[in-house]
C-alpha positions as CSV (number, residue, x, y, z in Angstrom):
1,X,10.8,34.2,21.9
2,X,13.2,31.2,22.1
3,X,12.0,27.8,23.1
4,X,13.5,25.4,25.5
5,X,15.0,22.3,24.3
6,X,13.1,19.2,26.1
7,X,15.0,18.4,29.1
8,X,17.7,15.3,28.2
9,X,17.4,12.1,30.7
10,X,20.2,9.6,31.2
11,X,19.4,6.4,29.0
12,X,19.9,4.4,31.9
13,X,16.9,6.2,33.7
14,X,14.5,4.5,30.8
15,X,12.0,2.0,31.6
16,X,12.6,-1.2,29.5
17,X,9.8,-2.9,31.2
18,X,7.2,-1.8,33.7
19,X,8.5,-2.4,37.7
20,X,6.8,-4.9,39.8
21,X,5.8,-2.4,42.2
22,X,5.0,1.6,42.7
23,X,7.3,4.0,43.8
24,X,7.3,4.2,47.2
25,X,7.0,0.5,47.9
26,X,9.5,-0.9,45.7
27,X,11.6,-3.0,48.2
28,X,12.8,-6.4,46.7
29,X,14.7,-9.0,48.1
30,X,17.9,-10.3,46.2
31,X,16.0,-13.6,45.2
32,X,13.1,-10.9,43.8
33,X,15.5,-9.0,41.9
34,X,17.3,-12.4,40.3
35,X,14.0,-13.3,39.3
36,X,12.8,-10.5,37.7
37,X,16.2,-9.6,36.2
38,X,17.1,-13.0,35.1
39,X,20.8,-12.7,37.0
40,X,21.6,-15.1,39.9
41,X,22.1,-13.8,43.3
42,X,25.6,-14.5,43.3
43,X,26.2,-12.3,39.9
44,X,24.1,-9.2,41.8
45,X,26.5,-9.5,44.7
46,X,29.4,-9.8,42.4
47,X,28.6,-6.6,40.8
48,X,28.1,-4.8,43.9
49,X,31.2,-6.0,45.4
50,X,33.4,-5.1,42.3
51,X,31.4,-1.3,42.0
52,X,28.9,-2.1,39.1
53,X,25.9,-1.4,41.5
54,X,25.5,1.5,43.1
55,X,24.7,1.7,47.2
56,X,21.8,-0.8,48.0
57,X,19.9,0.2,51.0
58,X,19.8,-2.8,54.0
59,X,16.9,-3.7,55.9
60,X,17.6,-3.4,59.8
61,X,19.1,-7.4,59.6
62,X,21.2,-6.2,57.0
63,X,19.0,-8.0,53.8
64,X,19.8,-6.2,50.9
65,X,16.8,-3.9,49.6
66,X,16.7,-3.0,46.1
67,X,14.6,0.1,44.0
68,X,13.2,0.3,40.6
69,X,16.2,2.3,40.3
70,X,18.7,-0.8,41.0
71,X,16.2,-2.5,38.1
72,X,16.8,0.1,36.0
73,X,20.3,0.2,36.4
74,X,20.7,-3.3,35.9
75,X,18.4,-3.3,33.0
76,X,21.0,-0.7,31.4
77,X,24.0,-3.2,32.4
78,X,22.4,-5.9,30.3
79,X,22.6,-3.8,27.4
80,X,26.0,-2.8,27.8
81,X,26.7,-6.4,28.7
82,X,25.1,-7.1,25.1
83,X,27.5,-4.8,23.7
84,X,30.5,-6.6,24.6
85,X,31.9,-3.5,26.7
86,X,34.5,-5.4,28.9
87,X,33.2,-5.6,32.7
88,X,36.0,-2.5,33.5
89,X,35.0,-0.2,31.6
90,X,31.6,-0.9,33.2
91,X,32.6,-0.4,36.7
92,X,34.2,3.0,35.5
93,X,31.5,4.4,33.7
94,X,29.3,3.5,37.0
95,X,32.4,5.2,39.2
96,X,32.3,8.4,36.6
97,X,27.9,8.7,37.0
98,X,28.4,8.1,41.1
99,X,31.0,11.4,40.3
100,X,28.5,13.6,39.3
101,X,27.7,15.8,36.1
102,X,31.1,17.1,35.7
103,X,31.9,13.5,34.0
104,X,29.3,13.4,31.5
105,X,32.3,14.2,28.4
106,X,33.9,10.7,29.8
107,X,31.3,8.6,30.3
108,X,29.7,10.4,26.5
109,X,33.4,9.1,25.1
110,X,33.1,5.6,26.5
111,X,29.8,4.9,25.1
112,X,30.7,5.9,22.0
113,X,33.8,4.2,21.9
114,X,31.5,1.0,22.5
115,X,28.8,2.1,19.7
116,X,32.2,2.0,17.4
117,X,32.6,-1.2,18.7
118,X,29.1,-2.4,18.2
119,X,29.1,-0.9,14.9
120,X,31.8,-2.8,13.6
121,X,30.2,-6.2,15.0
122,X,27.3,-5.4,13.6
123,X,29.2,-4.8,9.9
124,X,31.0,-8.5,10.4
125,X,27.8,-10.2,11.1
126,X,26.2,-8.6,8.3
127,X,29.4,-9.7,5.9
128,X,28.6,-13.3,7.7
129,X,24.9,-12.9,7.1
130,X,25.4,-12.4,3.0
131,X,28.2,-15.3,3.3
132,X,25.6,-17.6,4.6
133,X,22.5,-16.1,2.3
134,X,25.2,-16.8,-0.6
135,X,25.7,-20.7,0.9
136,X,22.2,-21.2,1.2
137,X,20.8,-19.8,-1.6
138,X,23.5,-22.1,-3.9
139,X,22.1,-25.7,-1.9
140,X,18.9,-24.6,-2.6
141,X,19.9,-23.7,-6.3
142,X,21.7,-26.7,-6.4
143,X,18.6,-28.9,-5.3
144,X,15.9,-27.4,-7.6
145,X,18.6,-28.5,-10.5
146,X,18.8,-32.1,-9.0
147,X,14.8,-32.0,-8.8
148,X,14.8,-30.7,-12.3
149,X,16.9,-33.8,-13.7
C-alpha cells in the first residue's frame, strides 16, 4: 500500500497573522486594509492599477471590498518586497498565478532566482557582520588596555 504525499499549498495561501474577521464576513474597506497591512491607500491602489493585486470585488457604490485572501496576498508581497525582487517581476509572478497551474515551473524559477538573490545578501551582510564584530571587538580591546594603564 503506497501513501499519499500531504497535499502542497501555495506559500502565499499561509496565514502570517490571524484575519480580523471570519470567512464569510471579511469585507474591509481600503482604509481597513492600510491599517491592518501597514500600506497607505494610495500604495494598495497603485498595486492594483499596475497588476500586483488580483480582482477586488466593489460594493454597489463602487468602494473597494477586500478578503482575507487580498490580506494574504498582500502579506506575501511584503515578503517578496523584503526580498528585494524588483516590483516587475512581482507583477509577473502575480500575471503567471492569475494563469493558472500550467505556470507553476515559471513562477517555481522566479522565486528561486530571488532566494539566489537573497542568499547572496544574506552572505554580504554576514561578511559585514564579522567586519563590524572585528571593529568592535578591537575598541573594546583597545579600551580594557587604556583601563589597564
Amino acid at each position: 500500500m503506497t501513501e499519499t504525499p500531504p497535499a502542497r499549498t501555495d506559500s502565499c495561501a499561509a496565514r502570517p497573522r490571524p484575519h480580523p474577521r471570519p470567512e464569510g464576513r471579511d469585507h474591509y474597506t481600503i482604509s481597513e486594509v492600510a491599517a491592518h497591512t501597514g500600506l497607505t491607500a494610495y500604495t494598495l491602489r497603485w498595486y492594483e492599477r499596475i497588476g500586483l493585486m488580483p480582482h477586488v470585488d466593489r460594493s454597489h457604490t463602487g468602494q473597494r471590498r477586500f478578503r482575507n485572501s487580498d490580506l494574504d496576498w498582500l502579506a506575501f508581497v511584503g515578503k517578496l518586497r523584503l526580498t528585494g525582487m524588483p516590483v516587475a517581476d512581482m507583477v509577473r509572478y502575480a500575471e503567471l498565478l492569475r494563469e493558472g497551474e500550467h505556470t507553476f515551473e515559471e513562477r517555481q524559477e522566479l522565486l528561486e532566482s530571488t532566494r539566489r538573490d537573497v542568499c547572496a545578501r544574506i552572505a554580504e551582510l554576514q561578511d559585514t557582520l564579522a567586519v563590524l564584530d572585528h571593529k568592535i571587538d578591537f575598541y573594546a580591546d583597545a579600551r580594557r588596555a587604556s583601563e589597564r594603564v
